[in-house]
C-alpha positions as CSV (number, residue, x, y, z in Angstrom):
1,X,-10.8,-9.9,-107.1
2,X,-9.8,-6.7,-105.2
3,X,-7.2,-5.9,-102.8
4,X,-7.4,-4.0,-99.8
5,X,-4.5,-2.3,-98.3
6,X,-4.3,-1.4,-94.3
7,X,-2.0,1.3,-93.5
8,X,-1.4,1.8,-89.9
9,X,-0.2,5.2,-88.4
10,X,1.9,5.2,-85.7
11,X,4.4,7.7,-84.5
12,X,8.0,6.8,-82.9
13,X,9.4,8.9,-80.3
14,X,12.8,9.1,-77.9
15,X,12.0,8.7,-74.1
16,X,12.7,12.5,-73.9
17,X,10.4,14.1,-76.7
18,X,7.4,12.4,-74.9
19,X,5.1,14.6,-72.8
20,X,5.7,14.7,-69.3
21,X,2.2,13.1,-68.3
22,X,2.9,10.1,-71.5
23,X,6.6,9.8,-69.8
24,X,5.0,9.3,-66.2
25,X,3.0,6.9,-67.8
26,X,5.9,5.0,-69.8
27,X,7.8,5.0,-66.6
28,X,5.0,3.7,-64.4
29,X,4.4,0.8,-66.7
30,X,8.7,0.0,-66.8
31,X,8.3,0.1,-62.8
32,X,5.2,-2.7,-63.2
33,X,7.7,-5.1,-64.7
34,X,9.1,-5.5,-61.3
35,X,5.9,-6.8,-59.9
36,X,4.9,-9.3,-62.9
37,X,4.9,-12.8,-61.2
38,X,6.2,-14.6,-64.4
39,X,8.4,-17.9,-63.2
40,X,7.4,-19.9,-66.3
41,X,8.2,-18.1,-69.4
42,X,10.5,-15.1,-67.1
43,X,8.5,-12.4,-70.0
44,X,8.0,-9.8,-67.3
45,X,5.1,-7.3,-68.7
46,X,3.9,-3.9,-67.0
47,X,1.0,-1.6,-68.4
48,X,-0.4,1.4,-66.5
49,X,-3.8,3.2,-67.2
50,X,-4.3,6.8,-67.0
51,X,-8.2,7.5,-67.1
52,X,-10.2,10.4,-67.2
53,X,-10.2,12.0,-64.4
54,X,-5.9,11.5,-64.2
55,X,-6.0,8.6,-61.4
56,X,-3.1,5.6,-63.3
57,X,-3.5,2.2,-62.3
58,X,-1.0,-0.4,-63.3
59,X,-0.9,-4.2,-63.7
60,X,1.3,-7.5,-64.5
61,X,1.5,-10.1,-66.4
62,X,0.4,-12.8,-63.4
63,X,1.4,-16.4,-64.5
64,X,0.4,-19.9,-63.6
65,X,1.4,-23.6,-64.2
66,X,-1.6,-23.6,-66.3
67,X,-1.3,-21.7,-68.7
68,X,-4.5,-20.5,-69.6
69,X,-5.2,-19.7,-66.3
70,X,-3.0,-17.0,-66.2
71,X,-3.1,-13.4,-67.4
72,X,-1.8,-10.6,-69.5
73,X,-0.9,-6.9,-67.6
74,X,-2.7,-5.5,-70.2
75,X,-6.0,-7.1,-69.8
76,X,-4.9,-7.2,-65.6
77,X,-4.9,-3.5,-66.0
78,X,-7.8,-2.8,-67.5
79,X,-9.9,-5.1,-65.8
80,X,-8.9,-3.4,-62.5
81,X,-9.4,0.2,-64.1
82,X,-13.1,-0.9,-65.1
83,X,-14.1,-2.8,-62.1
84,X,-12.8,0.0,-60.0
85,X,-13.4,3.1,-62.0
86,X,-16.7,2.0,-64.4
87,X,-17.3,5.6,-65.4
88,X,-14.1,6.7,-66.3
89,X,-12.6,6.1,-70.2
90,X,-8.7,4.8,-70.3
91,X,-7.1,8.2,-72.2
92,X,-3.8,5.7,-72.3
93,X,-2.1,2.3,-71.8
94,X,1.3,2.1,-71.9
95,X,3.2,-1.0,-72.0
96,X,6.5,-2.4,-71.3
97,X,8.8,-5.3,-71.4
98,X,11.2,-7.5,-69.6
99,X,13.1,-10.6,-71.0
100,X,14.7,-13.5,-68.9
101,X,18.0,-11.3,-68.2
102,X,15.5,-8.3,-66.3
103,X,16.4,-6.5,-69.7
104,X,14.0,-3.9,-71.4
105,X,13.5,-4.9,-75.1
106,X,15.8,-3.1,-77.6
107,X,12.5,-2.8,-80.2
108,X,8.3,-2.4,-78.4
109,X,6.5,-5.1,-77.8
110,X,2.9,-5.3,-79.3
111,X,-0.3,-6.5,-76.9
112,X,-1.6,-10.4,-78.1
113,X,-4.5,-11.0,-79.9
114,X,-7.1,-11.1,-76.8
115,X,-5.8,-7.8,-75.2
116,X,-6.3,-6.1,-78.2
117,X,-10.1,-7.3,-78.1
118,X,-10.7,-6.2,-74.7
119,X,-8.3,-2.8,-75.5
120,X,-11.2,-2.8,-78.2
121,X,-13.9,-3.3,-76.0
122,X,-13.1,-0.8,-73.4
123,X,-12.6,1.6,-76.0
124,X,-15.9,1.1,-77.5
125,X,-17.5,1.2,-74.0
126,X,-16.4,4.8,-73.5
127,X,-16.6,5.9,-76.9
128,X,-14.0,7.6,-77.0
129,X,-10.3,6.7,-78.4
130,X,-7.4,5.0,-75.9
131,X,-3.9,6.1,-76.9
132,X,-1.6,3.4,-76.8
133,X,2.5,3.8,-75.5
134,X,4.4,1.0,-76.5
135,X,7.8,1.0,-75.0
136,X,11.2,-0.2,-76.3
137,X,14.8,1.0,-75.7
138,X,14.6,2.0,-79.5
139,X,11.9,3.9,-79.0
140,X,8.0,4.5,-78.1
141,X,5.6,3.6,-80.5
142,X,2.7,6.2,-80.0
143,X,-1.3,4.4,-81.4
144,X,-3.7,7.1,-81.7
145,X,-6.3,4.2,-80.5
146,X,-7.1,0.6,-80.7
147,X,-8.1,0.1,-84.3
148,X,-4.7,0.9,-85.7
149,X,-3.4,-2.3,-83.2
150,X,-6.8,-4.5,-84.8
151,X,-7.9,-3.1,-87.9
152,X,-10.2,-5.5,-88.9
153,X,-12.1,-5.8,-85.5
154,X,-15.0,-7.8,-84.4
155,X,-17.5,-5.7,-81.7
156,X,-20.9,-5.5,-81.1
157,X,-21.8,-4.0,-84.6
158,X,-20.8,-6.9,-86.2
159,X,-23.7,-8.9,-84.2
160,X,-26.7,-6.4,-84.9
């Protein structure tokens, strides 16, 4: 038997130390939590998308009485940002939270399983790494990309 150890590097920073672009970013995503449409579980999520060439897009978390119809703002965001910008990367996603009380979370809150494939996936499509800005009243966890969210990931290679 062997073990294997993951160690994942992130780095924590206050509001203020971020850069002025990553804070734009941060506060662009916070804004988003006022458009989620989220009447069922009242988890209001925001994400905005700063690509290549500088445009940000944002997105929601969009909700519906079926569940699985619904849809994350991370995935909401990228979607838009490669159906209406297919050749430029995402540099950064940043995320942010709302509970039921319109609160920001004291601690950040990490993307679900299936966003972190298609965070994954849009990485891999531009080769290059996305940044990832997870925001929390506590601080802002700083990813250098997608693999330190989904270390053992499943893409393409793993089909060949």
């Amino acid at each position: 038997m062997q073990d294997l150890n993951i160690r994942i590097d992130l780095k924590i920073y206050e509001l203020n130390e971020l850069s002025s672009s990553d804070r734009e970013l941060v506060d662009i995503a916070c804004e988003a939590t006022q458009r989620s449409y989220a009447p069922y579980s009242h988890f209001s999520v925001g994400a905005a998308a700063r690509l290549s060439n500088g445009i940000i897009v944002s997105g929601t978390n969009q909700e519906n009485a079926a569940y699985p119809s619904g849809l994350c703002a991370e995935r909401t965001t990228l979607f838009y940002a490669n159906s209406q910008y297919p050749d430029q990367a995402v540099t950064v996603l940043a995320i942010a939270a709302r509970n039921e009380r319109g609160e920001f979370l004291e601690n950040p809150i990490p993307p679900c399983g299936a966003c972190r494939q298609v965070m994954l996936e849009t990485e891999k499509r531009f080769k290059q790494p996305m940044r990832i800005l997870l925001f929390g009243k506590k601080g802002i966890y700083e990813l250098k990309n997608v693999g330190a969210l989904l270390p053992l990931s499943f893409d393409a290679s793993a089909m060949e």
